[in-house]
C-alpha positions as CSV (number, residue, x, y, z in Angstrom):
1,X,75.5,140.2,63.0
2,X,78.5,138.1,64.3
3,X,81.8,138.9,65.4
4,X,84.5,138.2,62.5
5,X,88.0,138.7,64.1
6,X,89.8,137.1,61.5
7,X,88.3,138.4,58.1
8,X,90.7,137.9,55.1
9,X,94.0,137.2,57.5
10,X,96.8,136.3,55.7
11,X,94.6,135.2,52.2
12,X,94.0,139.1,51.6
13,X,92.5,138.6,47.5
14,X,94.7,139.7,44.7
15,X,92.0,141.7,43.0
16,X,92.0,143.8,40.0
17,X,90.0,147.4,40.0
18,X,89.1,148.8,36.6
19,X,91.5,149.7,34.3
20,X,93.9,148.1,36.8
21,X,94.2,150.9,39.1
22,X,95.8,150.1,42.5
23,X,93.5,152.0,45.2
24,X,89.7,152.3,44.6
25,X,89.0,155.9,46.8
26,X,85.5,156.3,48.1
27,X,84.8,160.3,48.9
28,X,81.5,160.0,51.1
29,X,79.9,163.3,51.9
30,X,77.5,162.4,55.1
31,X,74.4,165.4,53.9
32,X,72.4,165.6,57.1
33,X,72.1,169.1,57.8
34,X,68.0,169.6,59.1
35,X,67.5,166.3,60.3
36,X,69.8,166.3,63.7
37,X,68.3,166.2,67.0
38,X,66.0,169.6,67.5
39,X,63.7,170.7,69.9
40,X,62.5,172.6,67.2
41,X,61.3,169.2,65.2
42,X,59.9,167.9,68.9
43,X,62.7,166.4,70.4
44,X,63.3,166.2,73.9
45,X,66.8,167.3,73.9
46,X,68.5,169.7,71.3
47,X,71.9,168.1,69.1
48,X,74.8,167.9,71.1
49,X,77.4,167.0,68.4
50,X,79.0,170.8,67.6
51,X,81.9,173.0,66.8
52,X,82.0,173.9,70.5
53,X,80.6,172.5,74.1
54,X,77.0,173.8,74.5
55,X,76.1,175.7,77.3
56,X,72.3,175.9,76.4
57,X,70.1,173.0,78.8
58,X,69.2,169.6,77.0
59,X,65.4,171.0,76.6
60,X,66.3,174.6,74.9
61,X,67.1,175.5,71.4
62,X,70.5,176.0,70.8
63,X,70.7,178.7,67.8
64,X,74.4,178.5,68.0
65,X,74.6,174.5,66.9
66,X,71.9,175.0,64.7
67,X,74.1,177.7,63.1
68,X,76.5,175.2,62.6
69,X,74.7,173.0,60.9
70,X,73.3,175.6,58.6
71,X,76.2,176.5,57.1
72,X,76.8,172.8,56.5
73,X,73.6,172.8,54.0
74,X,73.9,176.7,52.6
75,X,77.4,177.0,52.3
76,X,79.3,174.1,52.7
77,X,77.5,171.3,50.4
78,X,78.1,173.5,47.2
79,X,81.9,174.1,48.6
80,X,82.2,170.3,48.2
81,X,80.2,170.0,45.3
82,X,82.3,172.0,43.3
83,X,85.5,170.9,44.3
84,X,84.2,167.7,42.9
85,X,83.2,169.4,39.8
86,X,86.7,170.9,39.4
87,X,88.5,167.5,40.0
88,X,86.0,165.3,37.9
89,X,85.2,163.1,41.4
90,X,82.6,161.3,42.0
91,X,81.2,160.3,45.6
92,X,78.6,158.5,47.5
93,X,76.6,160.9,49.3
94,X,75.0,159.3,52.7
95,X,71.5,161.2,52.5
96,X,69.4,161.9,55.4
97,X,66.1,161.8,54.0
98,X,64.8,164.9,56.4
99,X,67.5,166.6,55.4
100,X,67.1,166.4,51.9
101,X,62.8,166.7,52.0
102,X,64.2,170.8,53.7
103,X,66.9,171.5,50.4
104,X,65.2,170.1,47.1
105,X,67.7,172.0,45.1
106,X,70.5,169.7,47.0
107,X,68.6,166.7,46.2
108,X,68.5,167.5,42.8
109,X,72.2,168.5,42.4
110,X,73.7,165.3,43.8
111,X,72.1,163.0,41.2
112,X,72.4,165.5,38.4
113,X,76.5,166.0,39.3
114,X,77.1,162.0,39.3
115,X,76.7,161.2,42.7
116,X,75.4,158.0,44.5
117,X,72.4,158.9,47.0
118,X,73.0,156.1,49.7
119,X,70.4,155.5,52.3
120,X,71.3,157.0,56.0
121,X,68.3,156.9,58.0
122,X,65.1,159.3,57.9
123,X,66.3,161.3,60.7
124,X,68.8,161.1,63.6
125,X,67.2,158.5,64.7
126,X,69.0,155.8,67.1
127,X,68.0,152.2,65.4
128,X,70.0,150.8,67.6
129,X,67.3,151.8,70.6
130,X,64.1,150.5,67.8
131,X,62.3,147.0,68.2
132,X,62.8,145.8,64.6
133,X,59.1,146.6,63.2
134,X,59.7,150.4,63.8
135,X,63.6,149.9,62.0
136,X,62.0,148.3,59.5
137,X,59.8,151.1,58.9
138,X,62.0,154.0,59.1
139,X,64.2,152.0,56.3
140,X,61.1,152.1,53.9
141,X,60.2,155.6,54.6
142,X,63.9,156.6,54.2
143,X,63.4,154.8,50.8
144,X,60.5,156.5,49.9
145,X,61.2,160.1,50.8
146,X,65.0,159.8,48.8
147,X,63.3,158.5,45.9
148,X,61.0,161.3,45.6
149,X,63.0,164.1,46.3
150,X,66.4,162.9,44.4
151,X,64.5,160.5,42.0
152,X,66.9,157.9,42.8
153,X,66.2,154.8,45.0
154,X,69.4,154.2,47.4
155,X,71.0,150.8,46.9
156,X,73.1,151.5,49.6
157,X,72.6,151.7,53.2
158,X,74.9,153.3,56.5
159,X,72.5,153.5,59.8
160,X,73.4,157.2,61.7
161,X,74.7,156.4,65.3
162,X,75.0,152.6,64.5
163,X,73.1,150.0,63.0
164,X,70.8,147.3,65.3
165,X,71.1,143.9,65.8
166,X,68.9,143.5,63.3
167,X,70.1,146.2,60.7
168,X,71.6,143.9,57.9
169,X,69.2,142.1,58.0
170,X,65.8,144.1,57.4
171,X,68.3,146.0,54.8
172,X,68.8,142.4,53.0
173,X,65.3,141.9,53.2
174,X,63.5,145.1,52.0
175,X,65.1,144.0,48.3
176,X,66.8,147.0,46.1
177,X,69.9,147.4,48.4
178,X,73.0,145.3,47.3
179,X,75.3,146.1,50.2
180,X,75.6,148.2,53.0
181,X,78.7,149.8,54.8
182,X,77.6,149.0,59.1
183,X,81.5,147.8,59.0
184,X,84.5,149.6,59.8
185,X,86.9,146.5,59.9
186,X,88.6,146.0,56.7
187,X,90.6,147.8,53.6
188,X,88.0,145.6,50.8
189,X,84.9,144.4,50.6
190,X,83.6,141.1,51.8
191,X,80.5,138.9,52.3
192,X,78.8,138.6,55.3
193,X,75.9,135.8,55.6
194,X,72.5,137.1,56.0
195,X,69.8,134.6,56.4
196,X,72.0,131.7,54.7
197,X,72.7,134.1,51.8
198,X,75.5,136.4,51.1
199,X,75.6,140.0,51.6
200,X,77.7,142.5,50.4
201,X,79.3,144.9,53.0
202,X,81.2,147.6,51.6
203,X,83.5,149.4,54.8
204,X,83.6,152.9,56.0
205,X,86.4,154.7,57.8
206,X,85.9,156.5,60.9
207,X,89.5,158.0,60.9
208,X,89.8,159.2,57.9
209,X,86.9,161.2,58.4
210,X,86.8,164.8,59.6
211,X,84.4,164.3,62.0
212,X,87.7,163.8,64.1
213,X,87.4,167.9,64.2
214,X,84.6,168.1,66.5
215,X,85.1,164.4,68.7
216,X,88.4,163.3,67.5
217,X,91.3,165.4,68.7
218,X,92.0,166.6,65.0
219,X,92.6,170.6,65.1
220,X,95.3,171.3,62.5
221,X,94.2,171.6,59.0
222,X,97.5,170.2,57.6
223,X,96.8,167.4,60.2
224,X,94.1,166.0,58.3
225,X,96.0,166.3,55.1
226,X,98.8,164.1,56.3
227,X,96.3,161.6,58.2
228,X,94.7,161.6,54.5
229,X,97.8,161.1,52.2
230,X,99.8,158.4,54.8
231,X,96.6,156.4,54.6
232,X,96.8,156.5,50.9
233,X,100.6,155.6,50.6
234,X,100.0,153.0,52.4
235,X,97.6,151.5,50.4
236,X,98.8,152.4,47.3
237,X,102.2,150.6,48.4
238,X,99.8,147.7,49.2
239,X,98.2,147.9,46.3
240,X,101.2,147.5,43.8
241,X,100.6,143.9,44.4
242,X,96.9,143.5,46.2
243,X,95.1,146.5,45.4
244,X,93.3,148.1,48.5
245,X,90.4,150.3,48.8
246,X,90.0,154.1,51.0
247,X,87.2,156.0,52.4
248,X,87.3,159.4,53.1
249,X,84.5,160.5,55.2
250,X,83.3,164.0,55.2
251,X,80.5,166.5,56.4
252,X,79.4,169.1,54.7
253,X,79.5,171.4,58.7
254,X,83.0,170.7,58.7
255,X,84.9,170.0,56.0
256,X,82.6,172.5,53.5
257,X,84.1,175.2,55.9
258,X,86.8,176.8,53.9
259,X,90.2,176.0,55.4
260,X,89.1,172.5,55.9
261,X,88.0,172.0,52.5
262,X,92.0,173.0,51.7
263,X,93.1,169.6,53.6
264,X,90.5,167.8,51.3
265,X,91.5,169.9,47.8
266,X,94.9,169.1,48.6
267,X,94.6,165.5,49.0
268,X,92.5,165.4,45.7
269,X,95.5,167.1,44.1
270,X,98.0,164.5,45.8
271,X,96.5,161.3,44.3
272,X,95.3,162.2,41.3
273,X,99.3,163.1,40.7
274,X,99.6,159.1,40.7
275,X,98.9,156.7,37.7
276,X,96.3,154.0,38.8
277,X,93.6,155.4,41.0
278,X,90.3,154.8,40.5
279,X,87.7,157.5,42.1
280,X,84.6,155.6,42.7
281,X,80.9,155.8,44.4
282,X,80.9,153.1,46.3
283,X,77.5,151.2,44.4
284,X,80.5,151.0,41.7
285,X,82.7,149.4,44.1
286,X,79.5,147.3,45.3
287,X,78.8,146.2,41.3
288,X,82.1,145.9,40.4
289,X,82.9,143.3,43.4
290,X,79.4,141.6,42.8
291,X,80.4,141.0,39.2
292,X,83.8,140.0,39.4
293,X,84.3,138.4,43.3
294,X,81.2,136.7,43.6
295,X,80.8,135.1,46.5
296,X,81.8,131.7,46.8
């Protein structure tokens, strides 16, 4: 994976997004809930990532975080799956495979409510830290255990903690995934080069993402709201003329709890009030640009 500092530049594509809308928005819900870091699962160090600082030793269960990330799988996915319901929304859901194999009735609800099951590692595994035989393996297990609990195989694929130098690669390779969001560096899609082929990256967001709660500085509720809509004026002002793209990151530990899901209900609200936005799982971004922006 290279270095691109200069990306579209000034030659950013006049595109057109079904039924011509203006900003494609790309709700991803990250469901990993049971597959974090746990001494309990026979790891040598309990999850640090929390609500709160821990004050439990590295090698002792913390019941407190695991609380947290309970409530993220009993209470908080359904929260967020039924906002969607209410607002006819469709997202990409970046599956854990763990987590999913420990709450079947989630697996089954994603696919059955429209969503896109998109590949995000077996576990909380750091595949950045793997030789590339053992990333290559945990790829194909992730693919196997999502396609047997949600009984759709991922053609997506975002690494937890960060993708490997060799990442894009074995996803290219392993055949069934047509693009994969390891980039946070641009408002569109774009074509990276992958063995002298291209390779379809669609981009995440790391701000406008409400993991900023627990390691970004982000407290107020109406905080995120505004970070949410500004980002979206933007590139709906943008868009008028080269139509953009914005990814909303979420949790199902943070923003399913119930004043945070308020920020996220309230930005629904705000841009479906606006003519020409398209909500879309991002393998319909991925087909749609595959189909109509080949690349060259």
């Amino acid at each position: 994976m290279q270095r691109d500092l200069v990306g579209y530049g000034r030659n950013v594509p006049r595109i057109q997004w079904p039924g011509g809308a203006k900003i494609a928005v790309s709700l991803v819900v990250n469901y990993e809930e049971g597959a974090e870091y746990s001494i309990a699962d026979g790891d040598s160090h309990h999850e640090t990532n929390s609500e709160v600082p821990s004050p439990v030793p590295a090698g002792d269960r913390d019941l407190n975080n695991e609380s947290f990330f309970e409530y993220g799988s009993r209470v908080g996915v359904w929260r967020l799956l039924n906002m969607f319901d209410k607002y006819k929304v469709n997202s990409t859901f970046f599956c854990c495979a763990l987590a999913l194999e420990r709450n079947p009735d989630v697996a089954s609800e994603v696919v059955k409510r429209g969503h896109e099951v998109c590949g995000h590692g077996y576990r909380w595994e750091e595949y950045h830290l793997m030789v590339e035989e053992d990333e290559r393996d945990a790829i194909r297990k992730t693919v196997a255990s999502l396609q047997q609990t949600t009984g759709q195989r991922p053609v997506g694929w975002f690494t937890r903690y960060g993708p490997s130098l060799n990442t894009r690669h074995l996803v290219a390779e392993e055949g069934g995934f047509i693009y994969d969001s390891a980039g946070l560096n641009d408002d569109l899609p774009y074509y990276d080069s992958v063995n002298g082929k291209p390779w379809l990256v669609v981009p995440y967001s790391m701000e406008t993402n409400d993991a900023r709660f627990w390691r970004g500085g982000l407290v107020s509720i109406s905080g995120f709201y505004e970070y949410l809509k500004d980002t979206f004026d933007c590139l709906y002002e943008e868009g008028q003329t080269h139509p953009k793209m914005m990814s909303v990151g979420l949790h199902c530990r943070i923003a399913g709890r119930p004043a945070r899901s308020r920020a996220v209900e309230r930005f629904l609200q705000y841009a479906q009030s606006f003519e020409g936005v398209w909500f879309a799982r991002r393998d319909e971004i991925a087909r749609w640009w595959l189909e109509n922006y080949p690349a060259p």
